[in-house]
C-alpha positions in Angstrom: 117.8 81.4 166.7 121.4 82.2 165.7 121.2 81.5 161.6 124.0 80.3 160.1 125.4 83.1 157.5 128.7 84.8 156.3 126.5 87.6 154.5 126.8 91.0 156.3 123.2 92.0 154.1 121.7 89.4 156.1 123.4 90.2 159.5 121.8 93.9 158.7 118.6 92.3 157.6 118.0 90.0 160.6 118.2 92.9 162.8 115.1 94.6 161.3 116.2 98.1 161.7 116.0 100.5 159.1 119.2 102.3 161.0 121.8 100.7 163.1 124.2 102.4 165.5 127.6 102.6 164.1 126.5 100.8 160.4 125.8 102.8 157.3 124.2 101.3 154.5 123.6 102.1 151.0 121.6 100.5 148.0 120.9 100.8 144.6 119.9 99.2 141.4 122.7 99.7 139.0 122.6 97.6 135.0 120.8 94.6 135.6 121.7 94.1 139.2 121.3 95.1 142.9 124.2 96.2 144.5 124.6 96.7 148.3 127.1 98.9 150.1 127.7 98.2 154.0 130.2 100.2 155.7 130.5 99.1 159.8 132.3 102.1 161.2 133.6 101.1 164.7 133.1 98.8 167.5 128.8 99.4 168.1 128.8 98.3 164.7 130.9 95.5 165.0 128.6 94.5 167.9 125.4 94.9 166.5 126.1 93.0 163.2 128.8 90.9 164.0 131.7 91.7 161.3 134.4 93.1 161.8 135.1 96.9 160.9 135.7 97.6 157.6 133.4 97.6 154.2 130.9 95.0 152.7 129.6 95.0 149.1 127.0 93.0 147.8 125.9 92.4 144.0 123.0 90.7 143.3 122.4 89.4 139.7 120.6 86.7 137.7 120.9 83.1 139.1 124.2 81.8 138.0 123.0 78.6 136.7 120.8 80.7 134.1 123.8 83.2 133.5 124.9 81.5 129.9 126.2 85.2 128.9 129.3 86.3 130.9 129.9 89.9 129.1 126.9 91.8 130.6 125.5 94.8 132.4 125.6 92.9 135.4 129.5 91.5 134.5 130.1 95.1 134.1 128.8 96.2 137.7 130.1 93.6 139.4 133.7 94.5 138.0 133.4 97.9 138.6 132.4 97.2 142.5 135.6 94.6 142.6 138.1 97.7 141.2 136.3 100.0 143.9 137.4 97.8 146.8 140.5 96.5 145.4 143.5 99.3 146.0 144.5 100.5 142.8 148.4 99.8 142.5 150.2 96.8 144.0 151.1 93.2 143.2 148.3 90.5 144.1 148.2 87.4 145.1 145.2 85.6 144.3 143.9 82.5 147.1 141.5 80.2 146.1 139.7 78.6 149.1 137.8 75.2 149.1 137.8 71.9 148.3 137.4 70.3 144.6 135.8 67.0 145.4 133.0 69.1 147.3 130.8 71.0 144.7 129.5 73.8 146.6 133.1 74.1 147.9 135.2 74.1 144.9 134.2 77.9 143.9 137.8 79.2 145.2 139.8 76.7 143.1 137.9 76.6 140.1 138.1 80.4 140.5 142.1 81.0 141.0 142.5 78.5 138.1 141.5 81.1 135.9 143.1 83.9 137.3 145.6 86.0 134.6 148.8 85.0 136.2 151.4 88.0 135.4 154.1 87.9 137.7 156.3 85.5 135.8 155.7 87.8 132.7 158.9 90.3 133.1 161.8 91.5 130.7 162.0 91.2 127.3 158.6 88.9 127.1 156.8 91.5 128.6 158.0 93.5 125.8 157.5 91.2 123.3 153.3 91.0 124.2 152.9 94.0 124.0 151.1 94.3 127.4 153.8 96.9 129.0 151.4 97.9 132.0 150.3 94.4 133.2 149.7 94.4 137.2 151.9 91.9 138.7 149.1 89.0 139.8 150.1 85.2 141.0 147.3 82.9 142.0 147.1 79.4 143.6 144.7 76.8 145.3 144.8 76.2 149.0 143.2 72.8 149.2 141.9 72.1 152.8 143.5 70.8 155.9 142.2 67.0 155.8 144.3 66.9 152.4 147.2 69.3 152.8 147.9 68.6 156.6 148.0 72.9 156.5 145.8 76.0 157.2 145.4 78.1 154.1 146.1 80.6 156.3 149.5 79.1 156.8 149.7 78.4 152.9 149.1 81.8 152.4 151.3 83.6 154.8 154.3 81.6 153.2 153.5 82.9 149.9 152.7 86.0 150.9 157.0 85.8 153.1 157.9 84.4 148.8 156.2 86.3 146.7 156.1 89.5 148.8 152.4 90.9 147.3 150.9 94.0 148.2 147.6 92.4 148.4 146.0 89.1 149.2 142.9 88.5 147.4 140.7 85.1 149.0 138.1 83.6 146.6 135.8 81.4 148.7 132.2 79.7 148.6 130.1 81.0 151.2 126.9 80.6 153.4 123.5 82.2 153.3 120.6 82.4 155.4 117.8 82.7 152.6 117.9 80.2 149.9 117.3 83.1 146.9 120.9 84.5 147.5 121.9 80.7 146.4 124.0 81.3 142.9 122.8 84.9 142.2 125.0 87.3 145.4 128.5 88.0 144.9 130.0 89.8 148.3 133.1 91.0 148.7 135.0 93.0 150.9 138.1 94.5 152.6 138.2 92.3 156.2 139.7 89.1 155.2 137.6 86.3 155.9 137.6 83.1 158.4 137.1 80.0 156.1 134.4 78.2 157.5 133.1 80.2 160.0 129.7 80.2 157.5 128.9 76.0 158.7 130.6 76.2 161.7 133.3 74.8 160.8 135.7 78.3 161.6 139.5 77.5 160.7 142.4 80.5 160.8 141.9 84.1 159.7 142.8 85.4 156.9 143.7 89.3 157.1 145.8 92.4 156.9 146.1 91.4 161.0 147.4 87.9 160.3 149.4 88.1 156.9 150.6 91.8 157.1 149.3 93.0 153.7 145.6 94.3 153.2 143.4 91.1 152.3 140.2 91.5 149.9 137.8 88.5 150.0 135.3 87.5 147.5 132.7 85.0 148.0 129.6 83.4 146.7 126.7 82.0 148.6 126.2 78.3 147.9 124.6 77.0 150.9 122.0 77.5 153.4 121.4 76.3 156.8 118.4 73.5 156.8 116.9 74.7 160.2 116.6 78.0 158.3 114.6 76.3 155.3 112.2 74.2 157.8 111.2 77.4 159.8 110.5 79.3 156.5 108.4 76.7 155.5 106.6 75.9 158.5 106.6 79.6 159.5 105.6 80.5 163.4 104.1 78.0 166.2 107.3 75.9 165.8 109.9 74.6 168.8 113.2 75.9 167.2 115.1 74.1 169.7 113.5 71.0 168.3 114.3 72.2 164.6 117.7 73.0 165.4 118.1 69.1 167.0 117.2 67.7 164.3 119.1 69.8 161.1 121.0 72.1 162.9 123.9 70.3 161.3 122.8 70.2 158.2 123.7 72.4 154.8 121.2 72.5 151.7 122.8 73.2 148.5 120.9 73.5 144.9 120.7 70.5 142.6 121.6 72.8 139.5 124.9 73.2 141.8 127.5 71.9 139.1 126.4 74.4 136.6 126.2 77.0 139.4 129.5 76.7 140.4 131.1 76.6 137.0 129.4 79.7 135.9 129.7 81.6 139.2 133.2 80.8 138.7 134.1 82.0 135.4 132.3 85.3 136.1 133.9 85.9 139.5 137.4 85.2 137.9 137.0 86.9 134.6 135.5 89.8 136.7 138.2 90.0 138.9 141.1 89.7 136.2 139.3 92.8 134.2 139.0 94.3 137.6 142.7 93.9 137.8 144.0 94.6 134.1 141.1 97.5 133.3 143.6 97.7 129.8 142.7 94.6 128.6 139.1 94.2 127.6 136.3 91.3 128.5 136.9 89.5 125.4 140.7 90.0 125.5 140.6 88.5 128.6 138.1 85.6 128.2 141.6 84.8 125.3 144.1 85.1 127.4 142.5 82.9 130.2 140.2 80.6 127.8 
């Protein structure tokens, strides 16, 4: 059965192999959290797991929605994995993916609302702050097609012909294939990302290959396929055709998902922003952007 997932850890777990042609994987335990480094090296790769080339990191930590304290080992990991993938100079442009009125959608725009917007910051202000080596960021929502009438990937490739960044960063909610990744995996990585493509529901890429700078995406899991749910429940002897009839359409989200999301958010973003601005420290930052 082809599970629904935008997780490249799953992708690699499904497969059941300890090694995988053309993949190389690496995992440790690092302050309070698990983190996962995938690295899919050229096109057997590619095949076999079904993402593009490029590199895939995923943090695993305490379930969001019991995650009351923000300024933690695991804050700390996940940071430092964000300002490994990230390129070290270079304006950004922050793109927050998702819809509002959806929970389990509205990660992205809850996100880039609290992203520390620098780029208007210039001159004799910038002076004045006292904050001489801030990193040029601008962030913004999306929204989604049905409201907009536009593709963020259009949205984005006319900021990106304005605001000329160096770097696209997307912040989007994701899929998962096992319910435990729900609210407690961050992944991130350096291919862009098809919003989407995790419910079939696949709109425009969003890359280096489509909006000519280098795109980072960030993402966290907040549904999971139903047919995945019944045949983990039900386990073997089951017709999957027949499971797939009846929920193959279907996405199963959390009920804690409103806390989920607003913590999951503030922790992405404030992660990011320190990720961005290593100057300025956690608490700083939880001022600046409160």
């Amino acid at each position: 059965m082809n599970f629904r997932t935008d997780l490249a850890l799953e992708r690699c777990e499904f497969l059941g192999k300890k090694s995988i042609n053309g993949v190389e994987i690496e995992s440790f335990d690092a302050k309070k959290a698990k983190v996962t480094r995938i690295d899919v090296l050229n096109a057997e790769g590619e095949k076999a797991v079904g993402k593009p080339v490029g590199r895939y990191v995923t943090v695993e930590v305490k379930p969001f929605a019991q995650h009351a304290q923000f300024i933690d080992d695991s804050f700390d990991t996940l940071m430092q994995e964000m300002r490994r993938l990230i390129p070290e100079k270079g304006s950004v442009l922050v793109a927050g993916l998702g819809n509002t009125k959806i929970t389990p959608d509205a990660l992205g725009p809850k996100c880039a609302s609290m992203i520390f917007a620098t780029r208007h910051i210039t001159g004799e202000l910038l002076k004045a702050t006292g904050l001489s080596d801030l990193r040029k960021v601008s962030s913004f929502s999306t929204g989604v097609a049905g409201e907009t009438g536009a593709e963020a990937a259009e949205l984005i490739n006319g900021a990106v012909q304005v605001l000329e960044p160096d770097i696209v960063i997307t912040v989007d909610a994701l899929a998962a294939r096992n319910a435990d990744r729900l609210g407690t995996t961050v992944q991130m990585c350096n291919t862009g990302i098809v919003p989407g493509s995790g419910v079939g529901n696949s709109r425009q890429e969003i890359s280096e290959k489509t909006v000519g700078v280098p795109v980072i995406s960030i993402g966290v899991p907040t549904v999971v396929d139903a047919a995945t749910l019944i045949l983990d429940c039900i386990g073997d002897g089951v017709d999957e055709h027949q499971v797939t009839g009846q929920a193959g359409s279907m996405m199963v989200t959390p009920r804690e998902i409103d806390l989920m999301i607003e913590r999951a958010s503030k922790l992405t973003s404030l992660a990011l922003n320190c990720a961005l601005q290593p100057h300025i420290s956690p608490e700083d930052m939880l001022i600046l952007t409160a």
